[in-house]
mmCIF file of the C-alpha atoms, coordinates in Angstrom:
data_MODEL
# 
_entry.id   MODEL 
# 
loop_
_atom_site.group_PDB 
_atom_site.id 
_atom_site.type_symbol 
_atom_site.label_atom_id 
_atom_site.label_alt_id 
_atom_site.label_comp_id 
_atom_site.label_asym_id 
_atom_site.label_entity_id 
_atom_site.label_seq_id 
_atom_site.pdbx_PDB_ins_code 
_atom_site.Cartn_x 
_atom_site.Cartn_y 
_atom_site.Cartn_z 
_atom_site.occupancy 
_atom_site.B_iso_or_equiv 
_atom_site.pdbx_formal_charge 
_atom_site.auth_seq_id 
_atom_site.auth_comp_id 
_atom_site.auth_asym_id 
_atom_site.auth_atom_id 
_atom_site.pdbx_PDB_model_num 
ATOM 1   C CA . UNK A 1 1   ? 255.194 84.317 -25.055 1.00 0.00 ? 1   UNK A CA 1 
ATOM 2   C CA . UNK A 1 2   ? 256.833 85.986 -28.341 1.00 0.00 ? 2   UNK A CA 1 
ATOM 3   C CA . UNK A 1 3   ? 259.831 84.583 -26.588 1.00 0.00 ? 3   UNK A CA 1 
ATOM 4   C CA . UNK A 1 4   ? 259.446 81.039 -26.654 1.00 0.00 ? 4   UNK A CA 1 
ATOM 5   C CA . UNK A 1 5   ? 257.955 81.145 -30.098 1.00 0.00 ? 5   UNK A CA 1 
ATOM 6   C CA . UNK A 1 6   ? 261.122 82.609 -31.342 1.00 0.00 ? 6   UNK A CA 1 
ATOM 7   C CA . UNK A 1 7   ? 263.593 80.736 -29.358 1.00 0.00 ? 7   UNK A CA 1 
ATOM 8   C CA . UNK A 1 8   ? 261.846 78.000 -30.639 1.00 0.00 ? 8   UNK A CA 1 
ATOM 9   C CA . UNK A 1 9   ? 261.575 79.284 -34.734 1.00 0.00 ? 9   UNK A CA 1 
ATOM 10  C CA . UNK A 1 10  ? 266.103 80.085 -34.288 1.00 0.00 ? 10  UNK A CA 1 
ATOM 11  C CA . UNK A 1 11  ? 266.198 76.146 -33.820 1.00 0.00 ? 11  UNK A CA 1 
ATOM 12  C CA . UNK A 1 12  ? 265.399 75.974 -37.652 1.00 0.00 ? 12  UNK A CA 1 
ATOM 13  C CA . UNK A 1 13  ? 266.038 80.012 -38.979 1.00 0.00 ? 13  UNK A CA 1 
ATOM 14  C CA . UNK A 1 14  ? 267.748 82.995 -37.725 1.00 0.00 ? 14  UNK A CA 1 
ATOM 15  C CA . UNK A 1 15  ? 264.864 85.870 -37.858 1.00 0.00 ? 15  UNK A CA 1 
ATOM 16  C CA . UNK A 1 16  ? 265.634 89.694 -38.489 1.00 0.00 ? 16  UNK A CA 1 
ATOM 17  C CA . UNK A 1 17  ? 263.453 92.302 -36.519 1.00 0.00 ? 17  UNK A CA 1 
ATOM 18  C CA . UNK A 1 18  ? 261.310 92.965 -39.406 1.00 0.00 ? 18  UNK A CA 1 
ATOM 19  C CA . UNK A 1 19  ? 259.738 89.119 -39.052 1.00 0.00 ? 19  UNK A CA 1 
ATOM 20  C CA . UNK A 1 20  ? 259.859 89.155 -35.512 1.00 0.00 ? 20  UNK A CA 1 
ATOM 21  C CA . UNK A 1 21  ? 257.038 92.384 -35.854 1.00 0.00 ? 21  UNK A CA 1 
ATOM 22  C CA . UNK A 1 22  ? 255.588 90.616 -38.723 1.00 0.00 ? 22  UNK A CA 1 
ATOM 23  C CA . UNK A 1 23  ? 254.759 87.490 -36.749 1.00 0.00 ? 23  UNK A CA 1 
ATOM 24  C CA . UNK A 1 24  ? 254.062 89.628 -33.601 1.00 0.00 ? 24  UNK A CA 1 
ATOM 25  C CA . UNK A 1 25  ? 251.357 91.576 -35.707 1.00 0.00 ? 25  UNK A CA 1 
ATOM 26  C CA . UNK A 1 26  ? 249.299 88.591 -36.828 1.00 0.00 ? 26  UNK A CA 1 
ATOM 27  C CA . UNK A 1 27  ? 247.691 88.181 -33.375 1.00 0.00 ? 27  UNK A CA 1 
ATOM 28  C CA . UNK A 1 28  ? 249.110 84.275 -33.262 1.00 0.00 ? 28  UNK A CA 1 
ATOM 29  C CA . UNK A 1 29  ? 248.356 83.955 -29.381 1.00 0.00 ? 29  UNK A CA 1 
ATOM 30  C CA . UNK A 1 30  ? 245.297 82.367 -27.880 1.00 0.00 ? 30  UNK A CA 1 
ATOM 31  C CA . UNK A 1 31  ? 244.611 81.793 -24.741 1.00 0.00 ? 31  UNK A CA 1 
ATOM 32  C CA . UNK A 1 32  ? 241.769 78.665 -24.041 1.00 0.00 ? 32  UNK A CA 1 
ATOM 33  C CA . UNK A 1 33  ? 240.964 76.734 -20.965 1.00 0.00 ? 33  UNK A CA 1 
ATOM 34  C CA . UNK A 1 34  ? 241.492 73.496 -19.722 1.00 0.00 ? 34  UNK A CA 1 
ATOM 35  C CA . UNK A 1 35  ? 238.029 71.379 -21.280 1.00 0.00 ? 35  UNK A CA 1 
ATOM 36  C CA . UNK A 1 36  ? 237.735 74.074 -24.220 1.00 0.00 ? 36  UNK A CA 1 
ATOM 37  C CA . UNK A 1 37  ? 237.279 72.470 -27.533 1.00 0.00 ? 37  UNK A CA 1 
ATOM 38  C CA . UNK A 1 38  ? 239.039 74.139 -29.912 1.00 0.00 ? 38  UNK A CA 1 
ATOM 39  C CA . UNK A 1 39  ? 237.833 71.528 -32.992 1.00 0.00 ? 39  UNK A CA 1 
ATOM 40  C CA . UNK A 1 40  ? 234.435 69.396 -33.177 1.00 0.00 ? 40  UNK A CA 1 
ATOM 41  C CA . UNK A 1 41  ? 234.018 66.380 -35.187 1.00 0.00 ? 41  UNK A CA 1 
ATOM 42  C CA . UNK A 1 42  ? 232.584 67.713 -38.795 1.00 0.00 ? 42  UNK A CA 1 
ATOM 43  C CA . UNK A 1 43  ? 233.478 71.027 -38.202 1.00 0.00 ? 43  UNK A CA 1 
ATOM 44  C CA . UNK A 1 44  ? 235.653 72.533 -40.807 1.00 0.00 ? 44  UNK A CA 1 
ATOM 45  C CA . UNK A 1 45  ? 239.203 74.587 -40.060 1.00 0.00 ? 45  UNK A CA 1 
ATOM 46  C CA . UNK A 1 46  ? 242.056 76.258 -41.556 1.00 0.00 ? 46  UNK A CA 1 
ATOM 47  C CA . UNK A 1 47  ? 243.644 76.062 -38.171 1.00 0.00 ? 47  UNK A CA 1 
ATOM 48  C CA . UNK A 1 48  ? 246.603 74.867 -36.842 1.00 0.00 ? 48  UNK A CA 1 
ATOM 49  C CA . UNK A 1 49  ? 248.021 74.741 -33.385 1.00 0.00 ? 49  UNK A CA 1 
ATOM 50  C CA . UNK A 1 50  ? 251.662 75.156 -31.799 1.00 0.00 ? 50  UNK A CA 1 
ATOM 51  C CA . UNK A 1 51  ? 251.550 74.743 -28.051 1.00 0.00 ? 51  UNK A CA 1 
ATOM 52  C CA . UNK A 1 52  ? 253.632 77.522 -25.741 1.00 0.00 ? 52  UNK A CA 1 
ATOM 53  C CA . UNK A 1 53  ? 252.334 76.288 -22.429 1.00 0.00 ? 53  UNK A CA 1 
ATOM 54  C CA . UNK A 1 54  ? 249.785 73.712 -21.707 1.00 0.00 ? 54  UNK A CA 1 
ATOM 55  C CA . UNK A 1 55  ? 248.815 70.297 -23.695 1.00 0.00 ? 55  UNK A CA 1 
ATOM 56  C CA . UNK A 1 56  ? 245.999 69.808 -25.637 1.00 0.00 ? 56  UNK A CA 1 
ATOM 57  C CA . UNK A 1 57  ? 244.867 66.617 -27.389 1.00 0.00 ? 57  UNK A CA 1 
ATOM 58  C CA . UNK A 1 58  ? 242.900 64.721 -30.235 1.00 0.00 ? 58  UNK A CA 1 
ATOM 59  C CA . UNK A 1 59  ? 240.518 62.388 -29.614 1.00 0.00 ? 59  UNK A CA 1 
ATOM 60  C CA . UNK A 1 60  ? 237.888 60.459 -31.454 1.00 0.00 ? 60  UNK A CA 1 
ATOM 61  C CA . UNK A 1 61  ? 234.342 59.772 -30.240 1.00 0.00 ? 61  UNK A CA 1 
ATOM 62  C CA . UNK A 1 62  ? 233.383 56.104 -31.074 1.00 0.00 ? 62  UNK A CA 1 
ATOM 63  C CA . UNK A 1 63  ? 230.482 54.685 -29.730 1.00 0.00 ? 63  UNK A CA 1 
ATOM 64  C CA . UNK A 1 64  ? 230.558 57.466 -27.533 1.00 0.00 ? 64  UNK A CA 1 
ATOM 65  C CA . UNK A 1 65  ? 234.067 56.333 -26.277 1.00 0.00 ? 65  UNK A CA 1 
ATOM 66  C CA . UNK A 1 66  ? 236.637 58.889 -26.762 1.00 0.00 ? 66  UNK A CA 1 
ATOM 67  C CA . UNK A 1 67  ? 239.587 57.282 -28.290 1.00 0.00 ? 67  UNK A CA 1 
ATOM 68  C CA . UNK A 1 68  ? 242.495 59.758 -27.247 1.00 0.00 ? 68  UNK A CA 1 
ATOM 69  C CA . UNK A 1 69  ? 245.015 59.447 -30.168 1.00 0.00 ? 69  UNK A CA 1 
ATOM 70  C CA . UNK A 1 70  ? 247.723 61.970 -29.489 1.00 0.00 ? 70  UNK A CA 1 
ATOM 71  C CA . UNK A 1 71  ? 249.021 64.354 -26.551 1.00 0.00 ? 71  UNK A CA 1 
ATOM 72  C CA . UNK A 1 72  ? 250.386 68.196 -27.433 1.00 0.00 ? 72  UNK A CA 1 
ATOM 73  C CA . UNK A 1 73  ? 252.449 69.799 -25.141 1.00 0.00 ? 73  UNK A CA 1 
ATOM 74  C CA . UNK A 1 74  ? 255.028 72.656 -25.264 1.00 0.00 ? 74  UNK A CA 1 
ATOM 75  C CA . UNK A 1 75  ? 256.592 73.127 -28.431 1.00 0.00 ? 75  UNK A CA 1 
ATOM 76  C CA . UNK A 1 76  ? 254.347 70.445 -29.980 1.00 0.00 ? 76  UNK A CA 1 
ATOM 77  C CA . UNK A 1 77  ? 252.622 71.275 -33.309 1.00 0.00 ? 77  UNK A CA 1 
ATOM 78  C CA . UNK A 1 78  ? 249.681 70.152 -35.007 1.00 0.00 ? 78  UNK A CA 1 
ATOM 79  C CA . UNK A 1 79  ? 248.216 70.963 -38.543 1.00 0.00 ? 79  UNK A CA 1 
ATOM 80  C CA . UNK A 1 80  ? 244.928 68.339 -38.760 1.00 0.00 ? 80  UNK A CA 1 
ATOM 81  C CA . UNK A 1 81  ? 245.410 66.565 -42.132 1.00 0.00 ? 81  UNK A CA 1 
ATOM 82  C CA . UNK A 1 82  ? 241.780 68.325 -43.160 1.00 0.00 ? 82  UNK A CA 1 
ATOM 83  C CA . UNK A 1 83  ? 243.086 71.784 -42.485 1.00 0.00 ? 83  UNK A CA 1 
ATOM 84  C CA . UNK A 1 84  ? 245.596 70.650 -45.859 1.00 0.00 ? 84  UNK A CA 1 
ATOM 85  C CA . UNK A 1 85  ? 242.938 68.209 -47.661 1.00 0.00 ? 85  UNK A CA 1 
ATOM 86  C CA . UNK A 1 86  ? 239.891 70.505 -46.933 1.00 0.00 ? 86  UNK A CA 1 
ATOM 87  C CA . UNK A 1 87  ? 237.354 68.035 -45.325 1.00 0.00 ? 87  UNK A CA 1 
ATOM 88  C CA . UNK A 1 88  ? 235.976 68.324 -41.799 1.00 0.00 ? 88  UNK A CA 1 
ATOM 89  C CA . UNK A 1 89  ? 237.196 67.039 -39.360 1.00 0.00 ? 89  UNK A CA 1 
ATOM 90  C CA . UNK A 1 90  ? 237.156 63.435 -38.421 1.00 0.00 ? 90  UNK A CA 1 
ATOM 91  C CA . UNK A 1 91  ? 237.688 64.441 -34.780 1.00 0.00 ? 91  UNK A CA 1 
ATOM 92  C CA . UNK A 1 92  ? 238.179 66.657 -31.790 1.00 0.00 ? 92  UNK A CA 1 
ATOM 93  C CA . UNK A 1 93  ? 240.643 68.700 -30.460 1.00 0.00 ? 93  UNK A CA 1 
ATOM 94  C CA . UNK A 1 94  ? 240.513 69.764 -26.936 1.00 0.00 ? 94  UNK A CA 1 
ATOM 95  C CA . UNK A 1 95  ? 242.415 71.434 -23.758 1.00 0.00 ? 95  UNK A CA 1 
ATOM 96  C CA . UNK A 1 96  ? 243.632 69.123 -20.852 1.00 0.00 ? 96  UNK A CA 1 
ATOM 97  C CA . UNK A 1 97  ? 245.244 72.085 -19.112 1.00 0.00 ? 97  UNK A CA 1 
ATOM 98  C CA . UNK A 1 98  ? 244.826 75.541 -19.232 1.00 0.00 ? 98  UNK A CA 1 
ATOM 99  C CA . UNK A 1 99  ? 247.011 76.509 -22.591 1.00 0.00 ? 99  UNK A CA 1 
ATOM 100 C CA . UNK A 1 100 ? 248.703 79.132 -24.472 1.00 0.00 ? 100 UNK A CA 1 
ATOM 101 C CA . UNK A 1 101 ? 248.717 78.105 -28.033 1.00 0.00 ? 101 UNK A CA 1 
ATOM 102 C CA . UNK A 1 102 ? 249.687 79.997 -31.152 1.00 0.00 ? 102 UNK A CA 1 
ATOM 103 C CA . UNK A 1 103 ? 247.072 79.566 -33.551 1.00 0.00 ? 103 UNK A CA 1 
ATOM 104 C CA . UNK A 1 104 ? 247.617 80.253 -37.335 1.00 0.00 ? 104 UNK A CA 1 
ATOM 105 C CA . UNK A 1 105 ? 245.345 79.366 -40.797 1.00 0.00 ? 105 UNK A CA 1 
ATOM 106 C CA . UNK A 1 106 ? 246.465 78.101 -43.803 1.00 0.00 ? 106 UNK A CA 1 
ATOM 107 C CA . UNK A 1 107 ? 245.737 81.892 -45.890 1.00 0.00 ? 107 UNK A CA 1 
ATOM 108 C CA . UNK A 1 108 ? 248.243 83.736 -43.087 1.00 0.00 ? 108 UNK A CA 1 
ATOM 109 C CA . UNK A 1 109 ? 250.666 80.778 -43.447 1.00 0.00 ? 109 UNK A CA 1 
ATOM 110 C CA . UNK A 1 110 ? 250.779 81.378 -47.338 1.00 0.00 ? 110 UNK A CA 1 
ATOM 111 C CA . UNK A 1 111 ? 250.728 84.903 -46.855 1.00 0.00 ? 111 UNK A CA 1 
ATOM 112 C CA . UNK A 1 112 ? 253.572 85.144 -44.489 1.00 0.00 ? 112 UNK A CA 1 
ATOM 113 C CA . UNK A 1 113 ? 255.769 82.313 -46.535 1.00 0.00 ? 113 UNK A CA 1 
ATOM 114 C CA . UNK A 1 114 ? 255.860 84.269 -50.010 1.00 0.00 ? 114 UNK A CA 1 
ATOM 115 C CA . UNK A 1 115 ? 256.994 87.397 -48.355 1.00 0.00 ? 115 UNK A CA 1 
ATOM 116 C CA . UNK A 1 116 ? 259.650 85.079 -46.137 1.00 0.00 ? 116 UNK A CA 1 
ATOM 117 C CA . UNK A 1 117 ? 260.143 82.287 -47.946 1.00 0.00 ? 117 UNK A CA 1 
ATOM 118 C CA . UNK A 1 118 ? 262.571 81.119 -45.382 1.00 0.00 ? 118 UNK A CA 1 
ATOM 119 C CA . UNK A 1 119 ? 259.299 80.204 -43.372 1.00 0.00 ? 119 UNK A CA 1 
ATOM 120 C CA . UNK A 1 120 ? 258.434 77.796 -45.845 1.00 0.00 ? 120 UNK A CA 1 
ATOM 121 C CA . UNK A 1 121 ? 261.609 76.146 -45.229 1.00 0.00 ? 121 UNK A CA 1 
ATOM 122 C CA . UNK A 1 122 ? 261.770 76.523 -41.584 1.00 0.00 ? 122 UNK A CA 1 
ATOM 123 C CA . UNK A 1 123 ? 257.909 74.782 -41.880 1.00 0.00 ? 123 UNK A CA 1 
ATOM 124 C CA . UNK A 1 124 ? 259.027 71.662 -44.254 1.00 0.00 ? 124 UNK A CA 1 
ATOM 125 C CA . UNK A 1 125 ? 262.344 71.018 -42.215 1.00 0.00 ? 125 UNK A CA 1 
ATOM 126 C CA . UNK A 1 126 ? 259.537 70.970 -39.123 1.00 0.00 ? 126 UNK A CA 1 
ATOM 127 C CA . UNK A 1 127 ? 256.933 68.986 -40.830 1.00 0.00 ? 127 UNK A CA 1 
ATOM 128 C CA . UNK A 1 128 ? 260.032 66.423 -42.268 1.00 0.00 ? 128 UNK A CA 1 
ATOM 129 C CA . UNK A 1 129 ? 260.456 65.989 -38.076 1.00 0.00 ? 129 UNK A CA 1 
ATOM 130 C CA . UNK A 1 130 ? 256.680 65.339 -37.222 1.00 0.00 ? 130 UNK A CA 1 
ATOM 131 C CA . UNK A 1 131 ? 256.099 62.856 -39.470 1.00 0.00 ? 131 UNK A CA 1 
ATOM 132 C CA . UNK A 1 132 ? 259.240 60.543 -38.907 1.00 0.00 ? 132 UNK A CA 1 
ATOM 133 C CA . UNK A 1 133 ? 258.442 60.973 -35.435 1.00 0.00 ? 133 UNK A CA 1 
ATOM 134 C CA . UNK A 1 134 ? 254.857 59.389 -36.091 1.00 0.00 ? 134 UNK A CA 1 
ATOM 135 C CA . UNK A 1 135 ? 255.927 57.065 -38.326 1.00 0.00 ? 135 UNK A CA 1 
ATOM 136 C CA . UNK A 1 136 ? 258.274 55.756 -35.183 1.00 0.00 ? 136 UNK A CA 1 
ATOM 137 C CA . UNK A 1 137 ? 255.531 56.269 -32.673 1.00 0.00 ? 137 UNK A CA 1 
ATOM 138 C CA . UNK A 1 138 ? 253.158 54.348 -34.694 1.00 0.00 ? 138 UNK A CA 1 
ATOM 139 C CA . UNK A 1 139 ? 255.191 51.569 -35.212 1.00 0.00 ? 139 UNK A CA 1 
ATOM 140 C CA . UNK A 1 140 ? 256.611 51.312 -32.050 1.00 0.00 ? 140 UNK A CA 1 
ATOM 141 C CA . UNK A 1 141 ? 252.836 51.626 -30.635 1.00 0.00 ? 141 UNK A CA 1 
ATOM 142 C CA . UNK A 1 142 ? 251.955 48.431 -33.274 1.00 0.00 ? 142 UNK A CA 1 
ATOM 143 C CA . UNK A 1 143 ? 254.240 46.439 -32.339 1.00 0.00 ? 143 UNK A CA 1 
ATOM 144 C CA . UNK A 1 144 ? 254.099 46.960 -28.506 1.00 0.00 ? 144 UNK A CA 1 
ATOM 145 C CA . UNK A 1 145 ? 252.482 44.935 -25.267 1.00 0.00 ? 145 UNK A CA 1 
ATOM 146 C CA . UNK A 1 146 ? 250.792 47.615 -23.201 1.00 0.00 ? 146 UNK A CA 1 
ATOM 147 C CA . UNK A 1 147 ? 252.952 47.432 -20.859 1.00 0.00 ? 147 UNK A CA 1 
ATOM 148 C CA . UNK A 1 148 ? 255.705 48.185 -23.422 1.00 0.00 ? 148 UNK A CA 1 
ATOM 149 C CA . UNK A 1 149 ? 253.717 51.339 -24.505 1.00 0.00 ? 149 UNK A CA 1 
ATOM 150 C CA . UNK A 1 150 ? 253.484 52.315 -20.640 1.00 0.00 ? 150 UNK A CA 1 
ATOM 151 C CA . UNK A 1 151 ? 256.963 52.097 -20.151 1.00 0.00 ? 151 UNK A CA 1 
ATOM 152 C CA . UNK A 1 152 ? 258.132 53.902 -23.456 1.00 0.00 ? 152 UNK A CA 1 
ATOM 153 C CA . UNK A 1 153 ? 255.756 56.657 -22.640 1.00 0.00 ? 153 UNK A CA 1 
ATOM 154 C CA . UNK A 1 154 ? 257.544 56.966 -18.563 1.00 0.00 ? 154 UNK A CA 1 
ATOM 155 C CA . UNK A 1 155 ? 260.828 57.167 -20.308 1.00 0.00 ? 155 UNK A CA 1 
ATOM 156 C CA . UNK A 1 156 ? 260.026 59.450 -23.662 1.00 0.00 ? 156 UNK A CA 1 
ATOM 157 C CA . UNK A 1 157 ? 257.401 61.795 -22.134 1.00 0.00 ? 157 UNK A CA 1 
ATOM 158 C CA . UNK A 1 158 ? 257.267 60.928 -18.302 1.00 0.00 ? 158 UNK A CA 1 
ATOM 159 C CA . UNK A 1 159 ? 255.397 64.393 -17.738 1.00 0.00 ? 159 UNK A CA 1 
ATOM 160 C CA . UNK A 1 160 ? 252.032 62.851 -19.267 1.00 0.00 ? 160 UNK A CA 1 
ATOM 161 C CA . UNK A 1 161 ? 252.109 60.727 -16.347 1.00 0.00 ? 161 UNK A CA 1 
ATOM 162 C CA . UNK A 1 162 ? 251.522 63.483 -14.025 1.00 0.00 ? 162 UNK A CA 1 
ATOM 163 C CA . UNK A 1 163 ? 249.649 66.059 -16.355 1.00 0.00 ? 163 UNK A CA 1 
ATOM 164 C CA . UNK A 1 164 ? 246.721 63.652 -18.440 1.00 0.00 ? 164 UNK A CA 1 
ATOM 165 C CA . UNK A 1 165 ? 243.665 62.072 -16.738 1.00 0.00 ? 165 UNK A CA 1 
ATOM 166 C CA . UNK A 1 166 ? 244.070 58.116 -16.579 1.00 0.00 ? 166 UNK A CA 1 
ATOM 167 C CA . UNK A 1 167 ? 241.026 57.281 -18.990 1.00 0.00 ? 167 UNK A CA 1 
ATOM 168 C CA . UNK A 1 168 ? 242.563 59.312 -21.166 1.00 0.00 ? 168 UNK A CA 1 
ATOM 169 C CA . UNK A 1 169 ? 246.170 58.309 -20.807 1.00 0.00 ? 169 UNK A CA 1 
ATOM 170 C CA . UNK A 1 170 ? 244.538 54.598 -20.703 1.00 0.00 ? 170 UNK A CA 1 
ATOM 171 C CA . UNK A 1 171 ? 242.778 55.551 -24.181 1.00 0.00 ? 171 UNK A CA 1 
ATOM 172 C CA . UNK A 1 172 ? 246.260 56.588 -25.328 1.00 0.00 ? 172 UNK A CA 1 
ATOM 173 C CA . UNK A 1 173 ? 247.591 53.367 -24.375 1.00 0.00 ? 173 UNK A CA 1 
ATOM 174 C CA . UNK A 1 174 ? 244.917 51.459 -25.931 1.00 0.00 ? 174 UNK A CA 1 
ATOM 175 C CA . UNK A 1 175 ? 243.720 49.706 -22.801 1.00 0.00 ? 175 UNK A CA 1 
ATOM 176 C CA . UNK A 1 176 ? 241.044 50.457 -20.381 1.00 0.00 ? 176 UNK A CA 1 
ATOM 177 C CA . UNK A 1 177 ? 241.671 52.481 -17.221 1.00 0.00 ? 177 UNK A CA 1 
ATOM 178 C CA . UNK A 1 178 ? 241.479 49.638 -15.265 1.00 0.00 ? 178 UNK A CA 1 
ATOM 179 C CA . UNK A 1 179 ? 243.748 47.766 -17.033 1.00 0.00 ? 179 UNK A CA 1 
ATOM 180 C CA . UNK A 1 180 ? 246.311 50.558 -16.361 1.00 0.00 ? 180 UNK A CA 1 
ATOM 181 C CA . UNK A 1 181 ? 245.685 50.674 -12.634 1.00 0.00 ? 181 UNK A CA 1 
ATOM 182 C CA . UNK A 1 182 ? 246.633 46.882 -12.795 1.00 0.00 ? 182 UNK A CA 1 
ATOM 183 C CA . UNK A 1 183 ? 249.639 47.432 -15.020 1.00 0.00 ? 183 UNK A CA 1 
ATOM 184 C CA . UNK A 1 184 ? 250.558 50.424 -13.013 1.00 0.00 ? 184 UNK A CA 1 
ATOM 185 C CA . UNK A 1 185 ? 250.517 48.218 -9.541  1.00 0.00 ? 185 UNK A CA 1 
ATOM 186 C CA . UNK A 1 186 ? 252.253 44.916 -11.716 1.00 0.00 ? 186 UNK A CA 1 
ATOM 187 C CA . UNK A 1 187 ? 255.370 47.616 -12.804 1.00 0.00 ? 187 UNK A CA 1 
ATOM 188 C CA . UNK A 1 188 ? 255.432 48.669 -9.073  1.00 0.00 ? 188 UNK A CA 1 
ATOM 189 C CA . UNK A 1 189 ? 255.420 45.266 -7.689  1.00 0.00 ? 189 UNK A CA 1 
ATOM 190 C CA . UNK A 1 190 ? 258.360 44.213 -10.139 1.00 0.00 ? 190 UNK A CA 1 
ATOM 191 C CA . UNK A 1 191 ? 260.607 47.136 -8.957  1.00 0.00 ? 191 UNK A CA 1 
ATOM 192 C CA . UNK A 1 192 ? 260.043 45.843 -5.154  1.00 0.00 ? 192 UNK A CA 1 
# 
């Protein structure tokens, strides 16, 4: 697994041997079930995620709907906005498959950045990414039909298809499973 994390980290830095055993040593790995819940609404965390294997996903519970709101899967990150503002969380965060996630707090992440300050860098180059990336997934979710944000989701991230429940990819989607059965057999029927 200390692989992938580093293949993944010489994207943005090159690392020296010394890091490598300094990240090694920090016991970033975590296993965790598919159905674990690695964050409850209200609880407090200095945690953030970084899938290896697996997808994991947040979700709000409204009116005891869950309202899935984003999909993690390898080489995804997440760092909940409360883990930097200090408030619980407004939601959950929980295991669709079986997952190998590196899992890091905000003290080891300041720790580990004034010793290698390149980390900081390699981190704000990564968080610059994540948010454009939102920013164009939100507005290209606002300003879709659902059908539109069915078929943008089989061409960006066709593996969600195949991987995600369908009330959950539905709740993704902002329709109800149902709906996507019908939209599902509709897209079908138009490629006959």
């Amino acid at each position: 697994m200390e692989n992938i994390l580093f293949d993944f980290i010489s994207k943005y830095i090159t690392l020296t041997e010394d890091e490598k055993n300094v990240l090694v040593s920090l016991n970033l790995f975590r296993s965790a079930k598919k159905g674990t819940i690695l964050l409850k609404e209200g609880q407090h965390s200095k945690e953030s995620y970084f899938v290896l294997k697996g997808c994991i996903r947040s979700y709000y519970l409204i009116d005891g709907e869950e309202k899935t709101t984003a999909f993690y899967t390898e080489m995804d990150a997440l760092t909940p906005h409360f883990v930097i503002n200090k408030t619980p969380s407004e939601y959950f965060i929980s295991c669709v498959e079986d997952s190998i996630l590196t899992v890091s707090n905000s003290d080891m992440e300041a720790e580990v950045n004034s010793k290698f300050p390149k980390f900081e860098l390699m981190c704000r180059k990564l968080s610059e990414e994540l948010l454009a990336q939102q920013r164009i997934d939100f507005d290209e979710f606002k300003t879709s039909s659902p059908e539109q944000r069915y078929l943008n989701l089989l061409q960006s991230r066709p593996d969600l298809i195949q991987r995600v429940p369908q009330h959950q990819l539905a709740s993704y989607l902002g329709i109800k499973p149902q709906s996507l059965s019908r939209l599902r057999a509709r897209i079908l029927e138009k490629k006959s």
